[in-house]
Legacy VTK file of the C-alpha trace (Angstrom):
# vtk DataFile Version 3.0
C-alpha trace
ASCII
DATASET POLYDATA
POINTS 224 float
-28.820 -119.492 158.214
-29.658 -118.294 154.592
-30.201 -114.853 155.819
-27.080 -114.790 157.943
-25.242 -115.291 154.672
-27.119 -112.644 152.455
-26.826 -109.894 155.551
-23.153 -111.069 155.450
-22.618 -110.559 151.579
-24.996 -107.370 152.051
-22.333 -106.266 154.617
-19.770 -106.794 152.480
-20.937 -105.092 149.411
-21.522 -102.008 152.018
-18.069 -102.092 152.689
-16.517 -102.454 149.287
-18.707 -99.619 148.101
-17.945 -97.381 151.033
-14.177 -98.160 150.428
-14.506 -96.735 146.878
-16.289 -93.919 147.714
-13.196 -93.016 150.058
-10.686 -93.770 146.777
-12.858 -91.315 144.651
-13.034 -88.738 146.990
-9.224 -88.182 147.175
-8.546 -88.169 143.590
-11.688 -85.717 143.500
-9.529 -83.831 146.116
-6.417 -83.570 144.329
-5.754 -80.894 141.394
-4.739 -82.944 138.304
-2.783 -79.313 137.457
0.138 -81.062 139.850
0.063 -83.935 138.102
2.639 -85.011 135.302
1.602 -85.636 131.615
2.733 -89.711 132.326
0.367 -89.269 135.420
-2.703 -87.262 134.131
-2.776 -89.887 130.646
-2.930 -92.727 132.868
-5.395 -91.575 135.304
-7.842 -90.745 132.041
-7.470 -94.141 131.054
-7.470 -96.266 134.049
-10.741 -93.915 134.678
-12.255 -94.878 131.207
-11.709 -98.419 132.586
-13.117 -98.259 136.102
-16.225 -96.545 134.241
-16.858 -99.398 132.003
-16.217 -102.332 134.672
-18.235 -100.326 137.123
-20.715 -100.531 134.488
-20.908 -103.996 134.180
-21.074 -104.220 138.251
-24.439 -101.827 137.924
-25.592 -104.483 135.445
-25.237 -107.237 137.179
-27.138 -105.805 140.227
-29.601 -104.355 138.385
-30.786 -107.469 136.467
-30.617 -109.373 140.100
-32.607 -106.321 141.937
-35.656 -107.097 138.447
-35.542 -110.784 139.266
-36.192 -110.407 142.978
-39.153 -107.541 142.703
-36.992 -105.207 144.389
-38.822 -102.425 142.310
-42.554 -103.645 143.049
-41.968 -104.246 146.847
-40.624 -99.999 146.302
-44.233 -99.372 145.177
-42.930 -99.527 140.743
-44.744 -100.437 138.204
-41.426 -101.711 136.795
-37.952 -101.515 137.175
-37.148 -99.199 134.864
-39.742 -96.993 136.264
-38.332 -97.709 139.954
-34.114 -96.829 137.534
-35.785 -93.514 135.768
-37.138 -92.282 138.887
-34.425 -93.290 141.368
-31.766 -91.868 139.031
-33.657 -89.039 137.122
-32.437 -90.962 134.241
-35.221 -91.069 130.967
-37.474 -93.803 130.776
-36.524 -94.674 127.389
-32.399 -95.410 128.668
-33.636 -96.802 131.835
-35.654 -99.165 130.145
-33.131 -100.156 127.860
-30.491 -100.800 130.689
-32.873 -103.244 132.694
-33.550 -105.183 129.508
-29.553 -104.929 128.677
-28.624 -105.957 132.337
-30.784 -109.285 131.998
-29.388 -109.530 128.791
-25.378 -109.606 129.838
-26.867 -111.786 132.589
-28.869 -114.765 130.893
-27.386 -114.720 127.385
-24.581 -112.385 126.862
-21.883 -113.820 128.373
-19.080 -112.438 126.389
-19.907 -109.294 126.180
-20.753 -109.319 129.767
-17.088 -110.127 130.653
-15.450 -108.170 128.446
-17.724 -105.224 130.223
-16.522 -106.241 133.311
-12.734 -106.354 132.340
-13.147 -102.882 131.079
-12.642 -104.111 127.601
-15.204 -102.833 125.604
-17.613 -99.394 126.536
-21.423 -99.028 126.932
-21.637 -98.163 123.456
-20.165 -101.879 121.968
-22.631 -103.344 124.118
-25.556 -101.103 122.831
-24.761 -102.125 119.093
-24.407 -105.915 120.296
-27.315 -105.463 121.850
-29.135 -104.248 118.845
-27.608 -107.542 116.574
-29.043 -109.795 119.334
-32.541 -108.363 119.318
-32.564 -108.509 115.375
-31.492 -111.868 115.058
-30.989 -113.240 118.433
-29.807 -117.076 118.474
-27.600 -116.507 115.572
-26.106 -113.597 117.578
-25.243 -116.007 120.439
-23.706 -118.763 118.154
-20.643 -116.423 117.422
-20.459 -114.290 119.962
-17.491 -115.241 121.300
-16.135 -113.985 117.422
-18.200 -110.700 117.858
-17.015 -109.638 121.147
-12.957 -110.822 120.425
-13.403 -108.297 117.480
-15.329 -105.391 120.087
-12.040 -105.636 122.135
-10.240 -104.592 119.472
-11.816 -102.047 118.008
-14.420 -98.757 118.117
-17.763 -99.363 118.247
-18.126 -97.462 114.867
-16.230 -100.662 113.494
-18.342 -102.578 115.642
-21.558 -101.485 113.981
-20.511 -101.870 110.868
-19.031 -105.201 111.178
-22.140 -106.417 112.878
-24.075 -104.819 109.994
-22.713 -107.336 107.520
-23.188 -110.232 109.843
-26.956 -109.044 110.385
-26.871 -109.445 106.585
-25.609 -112.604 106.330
-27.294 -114.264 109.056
-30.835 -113.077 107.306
-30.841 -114.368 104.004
-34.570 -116.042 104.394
-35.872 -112.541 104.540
-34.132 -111.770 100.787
-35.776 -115.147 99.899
-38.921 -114.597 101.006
-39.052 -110.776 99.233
-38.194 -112.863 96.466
-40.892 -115.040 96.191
-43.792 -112.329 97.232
-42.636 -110.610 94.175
-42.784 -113.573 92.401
-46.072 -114.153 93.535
-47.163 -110.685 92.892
-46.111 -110.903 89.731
-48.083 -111.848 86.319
-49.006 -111.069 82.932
-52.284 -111.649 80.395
-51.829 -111.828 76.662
-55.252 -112.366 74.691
-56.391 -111.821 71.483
-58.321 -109.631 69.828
-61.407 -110.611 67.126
-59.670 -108.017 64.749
-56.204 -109.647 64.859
-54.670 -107.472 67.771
-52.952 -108.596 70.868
-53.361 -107.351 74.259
-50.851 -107.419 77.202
-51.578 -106.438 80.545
-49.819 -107.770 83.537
-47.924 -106.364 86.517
-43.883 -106.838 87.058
-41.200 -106.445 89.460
-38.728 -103.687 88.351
-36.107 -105.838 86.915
-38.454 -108.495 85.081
-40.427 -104.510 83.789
-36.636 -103.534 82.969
-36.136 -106.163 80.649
-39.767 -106.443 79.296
-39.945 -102.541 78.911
-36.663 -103.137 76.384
-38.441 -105.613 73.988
-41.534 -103.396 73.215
-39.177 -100.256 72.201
-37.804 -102.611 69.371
-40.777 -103.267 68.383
-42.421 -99.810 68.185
-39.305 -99.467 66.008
-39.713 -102.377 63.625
-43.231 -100.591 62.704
-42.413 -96.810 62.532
-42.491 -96.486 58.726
LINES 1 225
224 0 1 2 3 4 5 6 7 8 9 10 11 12 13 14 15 16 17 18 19 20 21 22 23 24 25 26 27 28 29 30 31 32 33 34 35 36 37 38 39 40 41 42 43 44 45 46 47 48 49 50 51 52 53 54 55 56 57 58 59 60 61 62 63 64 65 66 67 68 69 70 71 72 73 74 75 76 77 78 79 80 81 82 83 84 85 86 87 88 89 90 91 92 93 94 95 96 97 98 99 100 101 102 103 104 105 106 107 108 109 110 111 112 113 114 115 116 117 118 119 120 121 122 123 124 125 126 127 128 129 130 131 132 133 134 135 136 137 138 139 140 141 142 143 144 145 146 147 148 149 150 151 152 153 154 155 156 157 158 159 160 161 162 163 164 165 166 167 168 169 170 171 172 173 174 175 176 177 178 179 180 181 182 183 184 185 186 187 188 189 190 191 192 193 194 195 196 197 198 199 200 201 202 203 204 205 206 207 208 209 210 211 212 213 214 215 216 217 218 219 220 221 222 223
């Protein structure tokens, strides 16, 4: 009964992929030179559209095909070595894609739909991507604010804007620099038998900064 259903959804993906094909292939056989300027701008961008959602329909059956082995029962080591070899595509982007499509999949939700509406390109989802794999549950918390700003805007804007919330969402790491230098830092003063005073110590460039001020005063208070 279970496999009457998946040969029946299996059938039906087959036949929603062959209608396609048929839709491409007569816009593929039509010269856009016929076309009017209204016609050939809305084509581009229902096109840029299609690409994107067809994107996220890749995605989604790519990170299904990883979770049921499909690449290891086709004799891959993995399935980005079953994408890059299927596809001729390079390991490194192949790789990336698999790990992206399970991505979308288990905790990307947002960004997965606004894929699949045609929203937001490839590239938005590369740079979110990037902000989830730098600082991961913190990315999920907002991304509902992250992706509402993706719609709206290039993905230039996108990496910057996540750029500042990478920043903000890290402030342990400033804290921690903070105290290794801290704990890197120190300083010996000792006296001499003769009545001079040594100093030797190490500091970080701002407490050096201010030190390295004081001892120029006093080199002048003894010039003659």
């Amino acid at each position: 009964m279970r496999g009457g259903g998946h040969d029946h959804h299996s059938h039906r993906s087959g036949h929603s992929l062959d209608g396609l094909r048929w839709q491409v292939d007569q816009l593929l056989a039509m010269d856009p030179a016929e076309w009017t300027l209204d016609q050939l701008q809305r084509t581009i961008l229902d096109v840029h559209t299609l690409t994107q959602q067809l994107a996220a329909v890749q995605a989604k059956a790519l990170a299904s095909f990883d979770t049921r082995g499909g690449a290891q029962l086709a004799g891959h080591r993995t399935t980005g070595d079953w994408l890059a070899t299927s596809t001729r595509t390079p390991a490194g982007h192949a790789g990336w894609w698999v790990h992206t499509a399970r991505a979308l999949r288990d905790v990307l939700p947002e960004t997965a739909t606004a894929l699949a509406d045609g929203a937001i390109t490839i590239d938005h989802v590369r740079a979110i991507r990037a902000a989830h794999r730098t600082i991961g549950d913190a990315l999920t918390t907002c991304e509902d604010t992250v992706v509402a700003f993706a719609r709206d805007h290039s993905a230039k804007d996108l990496r910057g804007f996540l750029d500042v919330l990478v920043q903000n969402y890290r402030p342990d790491d400033h804290d921690n620099d903070a105290e290794a230098a801290r704990t890197k830092r120190h300083a010996r003063l000792s006296a001499s038998l003769d009545g001079w005073w040594h100093l030797t110590g190490f500091l970080d460039p701002a407490t050096g900064a201010r030190a390295g001020r004081g001892p120029g005063r006093l080199r002048g208070q003894n010039q003659p």
